[in-house]
VMD Tcl script that builds the backbone (N, CA, C; Angstrom):
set m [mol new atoms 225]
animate dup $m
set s [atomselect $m all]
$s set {name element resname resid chain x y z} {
  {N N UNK 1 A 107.120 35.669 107.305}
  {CA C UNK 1 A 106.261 36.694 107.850}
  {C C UNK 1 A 107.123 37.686 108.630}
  {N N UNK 2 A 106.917 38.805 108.328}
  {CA C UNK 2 A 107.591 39.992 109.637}
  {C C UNK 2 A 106.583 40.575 110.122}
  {N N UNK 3 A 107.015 41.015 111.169}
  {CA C UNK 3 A 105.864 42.064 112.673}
  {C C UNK 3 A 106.510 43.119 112.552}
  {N N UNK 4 A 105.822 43.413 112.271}
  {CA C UNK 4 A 106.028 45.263 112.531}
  {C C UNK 4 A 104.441 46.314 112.835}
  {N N UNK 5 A 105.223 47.085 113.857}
  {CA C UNK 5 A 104.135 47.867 114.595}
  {C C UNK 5 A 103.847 49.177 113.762}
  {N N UNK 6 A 102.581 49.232 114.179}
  {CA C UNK 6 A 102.053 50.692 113.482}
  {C C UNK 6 A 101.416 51.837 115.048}
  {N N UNK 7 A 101.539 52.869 114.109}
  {CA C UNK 7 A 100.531 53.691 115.039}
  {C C UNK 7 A 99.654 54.151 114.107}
  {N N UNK 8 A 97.923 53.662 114.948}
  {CA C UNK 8 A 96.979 53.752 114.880}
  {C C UNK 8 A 96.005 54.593 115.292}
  {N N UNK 9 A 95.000 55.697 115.393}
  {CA C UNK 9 A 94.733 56.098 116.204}
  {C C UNK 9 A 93.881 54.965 116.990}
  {N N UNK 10 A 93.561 55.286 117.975}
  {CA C UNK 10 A 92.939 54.357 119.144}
  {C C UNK 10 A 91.291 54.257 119.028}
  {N N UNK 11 A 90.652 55.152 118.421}
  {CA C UNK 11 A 89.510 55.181 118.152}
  {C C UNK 11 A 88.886 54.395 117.290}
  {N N UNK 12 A 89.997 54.604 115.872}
  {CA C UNK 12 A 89.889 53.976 114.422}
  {C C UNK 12 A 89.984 52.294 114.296}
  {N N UNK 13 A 90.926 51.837 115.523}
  {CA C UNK 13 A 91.670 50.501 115.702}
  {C C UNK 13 A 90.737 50.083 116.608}
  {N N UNK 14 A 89.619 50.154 117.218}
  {CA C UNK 14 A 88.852 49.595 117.831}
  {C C UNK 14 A 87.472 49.595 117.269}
  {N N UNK 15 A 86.678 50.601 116.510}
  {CA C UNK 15 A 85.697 50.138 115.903}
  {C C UNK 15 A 86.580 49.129 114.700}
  {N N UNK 16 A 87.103 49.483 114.170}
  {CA C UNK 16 A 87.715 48.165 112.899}
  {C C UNK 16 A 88.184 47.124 113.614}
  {N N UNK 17 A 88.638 47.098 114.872}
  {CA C UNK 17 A 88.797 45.882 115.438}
  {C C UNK 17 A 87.748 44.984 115.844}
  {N N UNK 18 A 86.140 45.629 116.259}
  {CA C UNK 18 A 84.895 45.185 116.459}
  {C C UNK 18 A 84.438 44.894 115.388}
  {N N UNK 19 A 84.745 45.338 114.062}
  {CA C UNK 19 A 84.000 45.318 112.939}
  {C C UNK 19 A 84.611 43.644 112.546}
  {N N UNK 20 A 85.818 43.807 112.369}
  {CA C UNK 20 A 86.590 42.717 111.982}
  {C C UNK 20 A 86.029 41.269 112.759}
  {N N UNK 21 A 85.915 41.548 114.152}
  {CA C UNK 21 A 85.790 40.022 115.273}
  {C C UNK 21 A 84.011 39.803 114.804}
  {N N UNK 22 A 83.110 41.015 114.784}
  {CA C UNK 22 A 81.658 40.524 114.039}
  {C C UNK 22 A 81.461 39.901 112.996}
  {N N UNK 23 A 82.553 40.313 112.356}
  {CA C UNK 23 A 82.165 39.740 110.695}
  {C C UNK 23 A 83.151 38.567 110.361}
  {N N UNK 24 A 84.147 38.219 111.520}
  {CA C UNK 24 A 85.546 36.786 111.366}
  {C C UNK 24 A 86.144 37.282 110.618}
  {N N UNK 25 A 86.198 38.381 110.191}
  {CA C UNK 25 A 87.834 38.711 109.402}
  {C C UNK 25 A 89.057 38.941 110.318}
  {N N UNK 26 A 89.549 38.759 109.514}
  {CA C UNK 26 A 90.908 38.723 110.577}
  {C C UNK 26 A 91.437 40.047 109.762}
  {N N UNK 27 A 91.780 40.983 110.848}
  {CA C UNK 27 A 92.358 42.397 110.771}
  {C C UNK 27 A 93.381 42.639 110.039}
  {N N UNK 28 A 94.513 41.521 110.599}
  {CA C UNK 28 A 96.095 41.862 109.801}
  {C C UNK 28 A 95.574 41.160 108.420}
  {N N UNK 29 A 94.969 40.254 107.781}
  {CA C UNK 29 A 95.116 40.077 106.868}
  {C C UNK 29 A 94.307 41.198 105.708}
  {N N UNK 30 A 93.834 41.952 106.573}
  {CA C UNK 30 A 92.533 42.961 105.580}
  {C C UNK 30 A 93.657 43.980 105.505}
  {N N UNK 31 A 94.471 44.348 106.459}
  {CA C UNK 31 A 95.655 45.330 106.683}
  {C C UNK 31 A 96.551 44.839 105.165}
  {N N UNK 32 A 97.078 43.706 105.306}
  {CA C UNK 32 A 97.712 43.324 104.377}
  {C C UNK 32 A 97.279 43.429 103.010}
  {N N UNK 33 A 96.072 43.395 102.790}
  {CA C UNK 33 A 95.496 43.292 101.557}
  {C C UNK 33 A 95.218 44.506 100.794}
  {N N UNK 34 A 94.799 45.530 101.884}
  {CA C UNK 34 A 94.687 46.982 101.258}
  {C C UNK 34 A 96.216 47.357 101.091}
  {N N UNK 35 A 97.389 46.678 102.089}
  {CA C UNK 35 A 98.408 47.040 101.453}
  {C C UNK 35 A 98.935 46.811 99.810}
  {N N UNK 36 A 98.732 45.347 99.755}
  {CA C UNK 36 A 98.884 44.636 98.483}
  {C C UNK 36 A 98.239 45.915 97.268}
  {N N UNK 37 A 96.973 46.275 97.255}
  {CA C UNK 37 A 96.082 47.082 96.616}
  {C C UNK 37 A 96.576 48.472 96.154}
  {N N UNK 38 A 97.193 48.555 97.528}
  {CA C UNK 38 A 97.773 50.307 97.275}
  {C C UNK 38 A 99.175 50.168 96.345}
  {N N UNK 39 A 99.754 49.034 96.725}
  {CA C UNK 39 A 101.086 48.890 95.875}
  {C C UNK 39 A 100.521 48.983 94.113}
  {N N UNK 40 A 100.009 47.911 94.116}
  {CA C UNK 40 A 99.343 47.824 93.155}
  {C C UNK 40 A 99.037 49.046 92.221}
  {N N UNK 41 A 98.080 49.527 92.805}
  {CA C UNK 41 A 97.793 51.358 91.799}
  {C C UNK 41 A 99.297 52.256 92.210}
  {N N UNK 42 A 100.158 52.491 92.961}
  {CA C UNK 42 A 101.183 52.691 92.636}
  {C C UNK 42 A 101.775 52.383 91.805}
  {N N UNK 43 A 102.265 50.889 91.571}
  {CA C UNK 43 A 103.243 50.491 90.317}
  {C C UNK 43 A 101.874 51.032 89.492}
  {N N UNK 44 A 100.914 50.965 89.111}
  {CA C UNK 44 A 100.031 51.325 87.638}
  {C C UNK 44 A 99.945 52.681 87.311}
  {N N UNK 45 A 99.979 53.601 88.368}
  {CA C UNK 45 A 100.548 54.929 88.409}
  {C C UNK 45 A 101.870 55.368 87.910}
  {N N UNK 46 A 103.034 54.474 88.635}
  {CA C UNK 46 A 104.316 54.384 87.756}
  {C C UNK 46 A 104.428 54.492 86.397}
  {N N UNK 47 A 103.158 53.292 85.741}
  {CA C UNK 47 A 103.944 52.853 84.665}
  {C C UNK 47 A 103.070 54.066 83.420}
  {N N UNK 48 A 102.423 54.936 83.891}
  {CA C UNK 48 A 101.115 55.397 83.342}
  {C C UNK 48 A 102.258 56.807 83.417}
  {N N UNK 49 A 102.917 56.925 84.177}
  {CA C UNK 49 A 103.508 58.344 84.244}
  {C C UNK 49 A 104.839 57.982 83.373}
  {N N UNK 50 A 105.435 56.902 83.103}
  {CA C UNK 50 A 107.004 56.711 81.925}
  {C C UNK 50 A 106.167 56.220 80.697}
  {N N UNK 51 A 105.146 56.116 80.661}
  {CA C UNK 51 A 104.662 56.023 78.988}
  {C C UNK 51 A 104.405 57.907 78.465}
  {N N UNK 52 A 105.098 57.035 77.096}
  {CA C UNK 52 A 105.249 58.543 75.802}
  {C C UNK 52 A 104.291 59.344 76.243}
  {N N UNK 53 A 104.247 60.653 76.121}
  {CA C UNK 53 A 102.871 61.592 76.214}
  {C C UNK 53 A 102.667 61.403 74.734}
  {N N UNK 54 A 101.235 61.831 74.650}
  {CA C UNK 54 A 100.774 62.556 73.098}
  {C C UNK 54 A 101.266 63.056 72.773}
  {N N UNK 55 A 101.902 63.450 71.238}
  {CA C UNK 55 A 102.716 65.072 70.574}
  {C C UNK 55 A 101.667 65.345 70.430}
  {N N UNK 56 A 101.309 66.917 70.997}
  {CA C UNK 56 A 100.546 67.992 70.272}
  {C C UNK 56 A 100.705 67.989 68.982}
  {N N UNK 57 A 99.167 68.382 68.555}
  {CA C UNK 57 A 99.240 69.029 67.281}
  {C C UNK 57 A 99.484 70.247 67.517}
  {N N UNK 58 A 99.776 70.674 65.921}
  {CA C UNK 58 A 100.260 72.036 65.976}
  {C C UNK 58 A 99.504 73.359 66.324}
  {N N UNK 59 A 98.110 72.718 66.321}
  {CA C UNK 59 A 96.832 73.924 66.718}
  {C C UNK 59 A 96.971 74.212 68.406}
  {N N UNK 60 A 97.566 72.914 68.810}
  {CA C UNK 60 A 97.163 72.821 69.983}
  {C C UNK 60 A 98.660 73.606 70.794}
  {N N UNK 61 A 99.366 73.244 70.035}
  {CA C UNK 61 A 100.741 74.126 70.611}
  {C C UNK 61 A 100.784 75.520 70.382}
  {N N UNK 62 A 100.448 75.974 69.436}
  {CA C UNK 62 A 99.837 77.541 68.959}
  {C C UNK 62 A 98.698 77.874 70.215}
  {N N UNK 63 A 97.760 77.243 70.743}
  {CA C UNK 63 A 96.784 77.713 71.847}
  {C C UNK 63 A 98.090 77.703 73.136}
  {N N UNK 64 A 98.561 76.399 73.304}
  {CA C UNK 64 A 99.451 76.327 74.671}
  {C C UNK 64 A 100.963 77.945 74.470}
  {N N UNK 65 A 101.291 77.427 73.475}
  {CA C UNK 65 A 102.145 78.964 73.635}
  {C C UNK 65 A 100.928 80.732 73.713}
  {N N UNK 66 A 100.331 80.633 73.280}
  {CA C UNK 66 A 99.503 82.057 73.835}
  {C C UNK 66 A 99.060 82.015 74.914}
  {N N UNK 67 A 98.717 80.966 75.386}
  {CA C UNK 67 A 98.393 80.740 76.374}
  {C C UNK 67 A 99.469 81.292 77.846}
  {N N UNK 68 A 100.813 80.767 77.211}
  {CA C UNK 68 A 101.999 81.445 78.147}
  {C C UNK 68 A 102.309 82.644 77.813}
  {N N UNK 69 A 101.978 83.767 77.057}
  {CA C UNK 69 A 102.185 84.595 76.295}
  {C C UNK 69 A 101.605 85.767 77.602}
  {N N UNK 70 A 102.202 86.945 77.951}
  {CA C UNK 70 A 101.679 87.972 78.884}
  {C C UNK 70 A 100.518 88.566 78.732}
  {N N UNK 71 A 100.383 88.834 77.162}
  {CA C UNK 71 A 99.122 89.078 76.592}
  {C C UNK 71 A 98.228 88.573 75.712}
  {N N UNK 72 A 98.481 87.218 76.289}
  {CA C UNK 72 A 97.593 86.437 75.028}
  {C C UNK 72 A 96.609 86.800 75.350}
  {N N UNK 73 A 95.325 87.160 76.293}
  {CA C UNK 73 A 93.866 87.467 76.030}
  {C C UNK 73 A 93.977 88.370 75.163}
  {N N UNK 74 A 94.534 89.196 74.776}
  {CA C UNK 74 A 93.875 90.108 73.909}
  {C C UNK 74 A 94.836 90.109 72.512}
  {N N UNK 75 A 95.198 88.853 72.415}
  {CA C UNK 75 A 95.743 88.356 71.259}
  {C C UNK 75 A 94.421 87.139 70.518}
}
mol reanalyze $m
mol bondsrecalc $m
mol representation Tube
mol addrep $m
């Protein structure tokens, strides 16, 4: 286990600290868990951003280049 301190605001850390002692959860472990969670959709975010893109089709690359084009509206 390691300790390490956070800053909290003081407002936020005391209703969640009341919320937590009403309901017997224990705080650091709910802390810990949304940590676990956030890692989580990070690495799935990771792995979602190094997979292949789609190749365009060729209709669709013909719209994306006019699209960059100065005058594509009135092309």
């Amino acid at each position: 286990m390691v300790l390490k301190t956070f800053n909290v605001d003081g407002k936020a850390y005391e209703e969640f600290s009341k919320h937590c002692k009403k309901n017997g959860i224990s705080m650091s472990r709910r802390v810990e868990n949304f940590i676990k969670e956030e890692m989580e959709k990070i690495k799935s975010e990771s792995i979602e951003r190094t997979e292949m893109p789609e190749t365009p089709k060729p209709e669709k690359i013909q719209k994306i280049e006019n699209e960059l084009h100065p005058l594509s509206k009135y092309c």
